[in-house]
C-alpha positions as CSV (number, residue, x, y, z in Angstrom):
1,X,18.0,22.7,23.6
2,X,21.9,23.0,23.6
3,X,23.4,20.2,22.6
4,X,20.2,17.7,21.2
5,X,20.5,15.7,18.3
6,X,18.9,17.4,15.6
7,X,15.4,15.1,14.3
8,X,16.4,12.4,12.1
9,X,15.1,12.4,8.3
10,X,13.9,9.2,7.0
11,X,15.1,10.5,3.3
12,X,11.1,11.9,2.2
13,X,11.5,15.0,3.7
14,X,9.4,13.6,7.1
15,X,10.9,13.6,10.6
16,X,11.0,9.8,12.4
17,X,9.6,11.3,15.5
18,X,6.6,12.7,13.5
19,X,6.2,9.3,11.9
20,X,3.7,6.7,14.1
21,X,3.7,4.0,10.9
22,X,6.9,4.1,8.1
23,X,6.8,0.6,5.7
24,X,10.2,0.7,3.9
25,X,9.2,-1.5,0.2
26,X,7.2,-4.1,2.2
27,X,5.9,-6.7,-0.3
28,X,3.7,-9.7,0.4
29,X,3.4,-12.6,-2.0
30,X,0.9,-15.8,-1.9
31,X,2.7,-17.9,-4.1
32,X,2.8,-16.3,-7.5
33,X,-0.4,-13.6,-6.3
34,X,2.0,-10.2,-5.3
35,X,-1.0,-8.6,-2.6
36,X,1.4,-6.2,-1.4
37,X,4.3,-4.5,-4.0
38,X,6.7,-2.6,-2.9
39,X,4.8,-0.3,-0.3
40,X,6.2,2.8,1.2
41,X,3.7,3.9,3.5
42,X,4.0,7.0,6.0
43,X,1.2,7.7,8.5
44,X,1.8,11.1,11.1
45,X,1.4,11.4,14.6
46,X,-2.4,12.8,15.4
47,X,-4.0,12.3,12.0
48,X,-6.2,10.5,10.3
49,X,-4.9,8.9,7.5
50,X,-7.3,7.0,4.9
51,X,-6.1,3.9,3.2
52,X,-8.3,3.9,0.0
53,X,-8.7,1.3,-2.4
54,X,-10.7,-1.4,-4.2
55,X,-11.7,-4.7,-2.3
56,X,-9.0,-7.2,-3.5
57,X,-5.8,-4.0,-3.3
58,X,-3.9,-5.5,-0.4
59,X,-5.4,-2.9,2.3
60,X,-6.3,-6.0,4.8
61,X,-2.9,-7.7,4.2
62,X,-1.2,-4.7,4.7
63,X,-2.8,-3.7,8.0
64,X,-2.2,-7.5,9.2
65,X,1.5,-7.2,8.0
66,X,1.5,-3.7,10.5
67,X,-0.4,-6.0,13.9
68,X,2.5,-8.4,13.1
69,X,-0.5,-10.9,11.9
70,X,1.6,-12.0,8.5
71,X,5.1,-11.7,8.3
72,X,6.0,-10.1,4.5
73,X,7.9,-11.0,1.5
74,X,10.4,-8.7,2.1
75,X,10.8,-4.9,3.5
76,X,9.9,-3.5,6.6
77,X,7.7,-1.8,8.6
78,X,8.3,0.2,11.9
79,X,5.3,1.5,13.9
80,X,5.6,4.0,17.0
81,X,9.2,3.3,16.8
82,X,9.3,-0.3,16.9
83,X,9.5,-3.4,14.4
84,X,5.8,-4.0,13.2
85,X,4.3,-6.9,16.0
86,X,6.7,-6.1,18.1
87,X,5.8,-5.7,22.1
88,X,7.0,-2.5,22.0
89,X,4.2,-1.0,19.5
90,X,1.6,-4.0,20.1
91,X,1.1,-2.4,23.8
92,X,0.3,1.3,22.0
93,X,-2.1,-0.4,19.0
94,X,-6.0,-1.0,19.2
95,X,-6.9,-2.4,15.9
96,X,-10.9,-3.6,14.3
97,X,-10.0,-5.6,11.6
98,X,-12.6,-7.0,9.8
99,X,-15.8,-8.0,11.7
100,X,-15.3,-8.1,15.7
101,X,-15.5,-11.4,17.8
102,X,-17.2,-11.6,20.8
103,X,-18.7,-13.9,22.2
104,X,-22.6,-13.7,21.5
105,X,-24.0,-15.1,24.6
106,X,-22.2,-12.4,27.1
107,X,-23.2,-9.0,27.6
108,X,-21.3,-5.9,25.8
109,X,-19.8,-5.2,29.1
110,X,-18.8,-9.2,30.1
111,X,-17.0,-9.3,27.0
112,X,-15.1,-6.3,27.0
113,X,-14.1,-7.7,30.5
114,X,-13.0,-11.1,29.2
115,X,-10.3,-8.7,26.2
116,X,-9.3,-6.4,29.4
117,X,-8.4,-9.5,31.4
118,X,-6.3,-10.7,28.5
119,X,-4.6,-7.8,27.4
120,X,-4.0,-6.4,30.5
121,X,-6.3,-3.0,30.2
122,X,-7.5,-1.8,33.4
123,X,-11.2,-2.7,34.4
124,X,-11.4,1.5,34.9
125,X,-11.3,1.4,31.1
126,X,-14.3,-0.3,30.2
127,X,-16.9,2.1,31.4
128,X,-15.0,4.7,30.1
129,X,-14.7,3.0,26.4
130,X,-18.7,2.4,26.9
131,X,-19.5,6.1,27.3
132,X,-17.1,7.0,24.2
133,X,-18.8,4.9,21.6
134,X,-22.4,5.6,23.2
135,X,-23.2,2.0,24.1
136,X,-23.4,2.6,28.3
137,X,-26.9,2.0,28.3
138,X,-27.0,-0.9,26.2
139,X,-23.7,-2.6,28.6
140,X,-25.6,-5.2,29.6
141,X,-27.5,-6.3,26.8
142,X,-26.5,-9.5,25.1
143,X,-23.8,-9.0,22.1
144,X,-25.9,-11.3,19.9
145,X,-29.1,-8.9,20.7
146,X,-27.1,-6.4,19.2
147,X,-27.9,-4.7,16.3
148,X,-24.6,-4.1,13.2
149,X,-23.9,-0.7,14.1
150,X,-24.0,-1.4,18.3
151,X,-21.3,-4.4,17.4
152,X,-19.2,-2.5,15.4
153,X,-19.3,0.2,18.3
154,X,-18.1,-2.3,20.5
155,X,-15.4,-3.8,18.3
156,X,-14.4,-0.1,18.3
157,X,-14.7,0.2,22.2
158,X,-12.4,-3.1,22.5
159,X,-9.8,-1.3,20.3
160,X,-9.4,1.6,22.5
161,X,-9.6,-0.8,25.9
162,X,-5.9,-0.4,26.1
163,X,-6.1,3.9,25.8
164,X,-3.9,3.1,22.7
165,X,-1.8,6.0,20.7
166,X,-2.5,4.1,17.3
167,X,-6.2,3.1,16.0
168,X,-5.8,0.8,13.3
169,X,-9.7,0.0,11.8
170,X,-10.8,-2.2,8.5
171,X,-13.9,-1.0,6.8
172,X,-15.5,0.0,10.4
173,X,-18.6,0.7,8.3
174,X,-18.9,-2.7,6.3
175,X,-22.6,-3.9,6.6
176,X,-24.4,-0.4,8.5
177,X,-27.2,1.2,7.4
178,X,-27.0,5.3,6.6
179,X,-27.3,6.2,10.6
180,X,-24.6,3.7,11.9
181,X,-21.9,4.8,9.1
182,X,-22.9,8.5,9.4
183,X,-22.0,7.7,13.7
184,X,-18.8,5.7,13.0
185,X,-17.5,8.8,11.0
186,X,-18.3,11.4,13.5
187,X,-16.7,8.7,16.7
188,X,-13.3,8.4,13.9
189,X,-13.6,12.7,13.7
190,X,-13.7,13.0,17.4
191,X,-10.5,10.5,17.6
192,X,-8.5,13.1,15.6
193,X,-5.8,14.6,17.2
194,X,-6.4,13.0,20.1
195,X,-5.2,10.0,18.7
196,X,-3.4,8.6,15.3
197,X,-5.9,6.5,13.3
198,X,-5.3,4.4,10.1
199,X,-8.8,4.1,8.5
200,X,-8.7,1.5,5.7
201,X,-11.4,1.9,3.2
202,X,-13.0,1.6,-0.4
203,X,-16.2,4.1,0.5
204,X,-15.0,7.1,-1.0
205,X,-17.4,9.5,1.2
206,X,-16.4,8.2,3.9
207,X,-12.8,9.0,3.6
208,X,-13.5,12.1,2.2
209,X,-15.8,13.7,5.2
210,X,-13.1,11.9,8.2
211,X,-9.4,11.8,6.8
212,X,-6.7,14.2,6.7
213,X,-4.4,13.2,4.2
214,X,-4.9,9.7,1.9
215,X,-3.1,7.0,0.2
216,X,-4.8,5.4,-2.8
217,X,-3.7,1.4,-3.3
218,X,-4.5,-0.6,-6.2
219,X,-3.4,-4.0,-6.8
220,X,-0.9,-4.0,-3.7
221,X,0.8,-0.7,-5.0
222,X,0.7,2.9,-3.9
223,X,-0.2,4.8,-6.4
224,X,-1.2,8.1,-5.3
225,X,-1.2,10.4,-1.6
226,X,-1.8,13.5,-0.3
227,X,-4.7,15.5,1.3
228,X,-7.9,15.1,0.0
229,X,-8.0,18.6,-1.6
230,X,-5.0,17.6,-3.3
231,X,-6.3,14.6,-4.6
232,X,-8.9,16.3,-5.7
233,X,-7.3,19.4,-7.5
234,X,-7.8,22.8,-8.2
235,X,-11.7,24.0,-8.9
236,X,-13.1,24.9,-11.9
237,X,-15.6,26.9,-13.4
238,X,-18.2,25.2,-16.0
239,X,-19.8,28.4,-18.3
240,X,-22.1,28.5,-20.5
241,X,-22.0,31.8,-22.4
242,X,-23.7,32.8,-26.2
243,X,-21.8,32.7,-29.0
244,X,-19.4,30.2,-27.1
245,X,-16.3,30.4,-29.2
246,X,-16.6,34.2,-29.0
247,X,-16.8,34.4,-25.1
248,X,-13.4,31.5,-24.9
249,X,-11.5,33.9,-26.8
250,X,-12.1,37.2,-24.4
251,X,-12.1,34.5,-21.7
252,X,-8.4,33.8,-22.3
253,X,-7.2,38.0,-22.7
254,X,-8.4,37.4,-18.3
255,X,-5.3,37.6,-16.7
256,X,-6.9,35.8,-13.9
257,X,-7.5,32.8,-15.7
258,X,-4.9,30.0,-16.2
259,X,-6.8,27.6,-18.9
260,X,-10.0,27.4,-21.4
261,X,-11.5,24.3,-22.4
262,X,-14.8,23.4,-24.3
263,X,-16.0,20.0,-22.9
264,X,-19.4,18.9,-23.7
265,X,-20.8,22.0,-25.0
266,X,-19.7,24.0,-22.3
267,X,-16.6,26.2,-20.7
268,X,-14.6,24.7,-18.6
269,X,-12.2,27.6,-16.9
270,X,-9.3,27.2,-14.6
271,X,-9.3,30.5,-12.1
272,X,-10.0,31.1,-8.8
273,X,-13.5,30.3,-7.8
274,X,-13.6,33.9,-6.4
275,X,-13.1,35.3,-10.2
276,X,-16.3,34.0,-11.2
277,X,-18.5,37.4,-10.4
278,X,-15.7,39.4,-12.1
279,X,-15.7,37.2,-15.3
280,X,-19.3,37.4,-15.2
281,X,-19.6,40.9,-15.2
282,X,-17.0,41.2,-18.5
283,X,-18.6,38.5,-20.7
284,X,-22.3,40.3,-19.7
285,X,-20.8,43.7,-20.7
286,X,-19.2,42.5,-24.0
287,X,-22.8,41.5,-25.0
288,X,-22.5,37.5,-24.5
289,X,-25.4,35.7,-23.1
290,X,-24.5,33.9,-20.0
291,X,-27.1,30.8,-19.6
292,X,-24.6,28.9,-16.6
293,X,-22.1,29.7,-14.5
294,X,-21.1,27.1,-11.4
295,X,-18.0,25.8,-10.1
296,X,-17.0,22.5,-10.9
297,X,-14.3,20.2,-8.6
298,X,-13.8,16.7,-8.9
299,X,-15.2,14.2,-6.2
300,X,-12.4,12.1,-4.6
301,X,-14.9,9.1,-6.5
302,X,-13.8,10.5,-9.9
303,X,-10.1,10.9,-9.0
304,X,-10.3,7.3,-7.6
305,X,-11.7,6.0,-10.5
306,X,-9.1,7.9,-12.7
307,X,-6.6,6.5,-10.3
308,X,-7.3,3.2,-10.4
309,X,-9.0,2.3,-13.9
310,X,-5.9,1.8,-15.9
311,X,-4.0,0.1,-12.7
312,X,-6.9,-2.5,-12.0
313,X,-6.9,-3.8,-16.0
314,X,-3.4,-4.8,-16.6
């Protein structure tokens, strides 16, 4: 368009408008106990962006920080273009953090009445919310009848009463059994793109099978982000071949291979996973005896746990 202002940078390479949550250093102390260090956080519009870390890291704090909740230390936060508690991004936010309050004597329905009345959601909303998180049939039951999984549905329902841009939810699996966790994770996939959601987590599969990119915190700091096949690395090929030192040498002549490693009595080969048949073939045809060949990637539990070992012991 002639004449627009070009998008403004926010100095990482990321355009504002792109941005839905951008935390410039925000710290939170509690007296001399730093929960949140420094944090430079940037979530994008339409994703699902995992906040990963231990229980203790500052993910809670931070996500309060975000509602306006806690005021920080020092730094800032801006979400969807507004100072963080602000009216102007409160309006667009429908947050679960930690375990939802209702009130147990009321039905599912009568309470999601009672948060519509206060936060000024239309009454349309509430059927509609019902039918997203599958608990229509169940409306008029009693909230304390309900089983973990049917009140965290709910608490998810309330957060969307208000047909919000952002989703903000706090371990939205805490306390399910396999069934309810594997249905949260398939309600947060069916939020993507639709809407931007900031999942905060420290269940490594389930950030894994519903995020798009991730931020890994440990002890209040950021200390790693990026999709989860980036966290995650290139693949790897673990060999087994007969004599083994004979078969790393010929290995390495493969112009298709970039490393070779022996770990644990083994060969450990950085290549394309696709190379595999064709490095097969040329270790078999040299005479070696090839006992194993599989790839090999690391689980985002292992690059966690990498990630956060030497962090979480000083």
């Amino acid at each position: 368009m002639p004449g627009a202002a070009p998008p403004v940078d926010d100095g990482v390479g990321e355009s504002v408008e792109d941005l839905v949550i951008r935390t410039s250093d925000l710290t939170k102390r509690f007296g001399a106990i730093v929960a949140v260090n420094r944090l430079n956080l940037r979530v994008r519009r339409g994703e699902v962006y995992g906040f990963l870390g231990p229980n203790g890291a500052g993910k809670t704090t931070t996500l309060r920080m975000l509602l306006g909740l806690a005021k920080p230390t020092s730094g800032s936060a801006e979400v969807l273009g507004s100072g963080a508690g602000s009216a102007g991004s409160i309006g667009q936010i429908g947050a679960l953090i930690e375990s939802p309050g209702f009130y147990p004597s009321l039905s599912g329905r009568d309470n999601l009445r009672v948060m519509a009345k206060h936060s000024g959601a239309s009454k349309e909303r509430i059927g509609e919310v019902l039918e997203e998180v599958d608990l229509a049939g169940r409306a008029q039951d009693r909230f304390g009848d309900y089983s973990q999984g049917m009140k965290q549905r709910l608490g998810i329902a309330a957060a969307l009463l208000k047909d919000p841009e952002l989703v903000i939810l706090d371990e939205p699996t805490n306390g399910l059994d396999p069934a309810g966790m594997a249905e949260i994770r398939s309600f947060i996939r069916e939020l993507r793109g639709r809407r931007t959601v900031l999942l905060s987590s420290h269940l490594m599969h389930e950030v894994e099978q519903t995020c798009d990119r991730v931020g890994v915190i440990s002890n209040g700091s950021l200390i790693r982000e990026g999709t989860v096949d980036e966290l995650r690395g290139a693949s790897t090929l673990r060999m087994v071949a007969h004599p083994l030192q004979g078969a790393r040498q010929l290995i390495e002549t493969m112009p298709q291979v970039e490393a070779v490693e022996i770990m644990d009595g083994a060969l450990r080969v950085t290549t394309d996973s696709k190379a595999a048949a064709s490095i097969n073939k040329e270790l078999v045809n040299a005479g070696f005896a090839v006992s194993e060949l599989r790839p090999e990637r690391a689980t985002l539990e292992e690059v966690f746990l990498s990630l956060t070992r030497g962090v979480n012991s000083q």
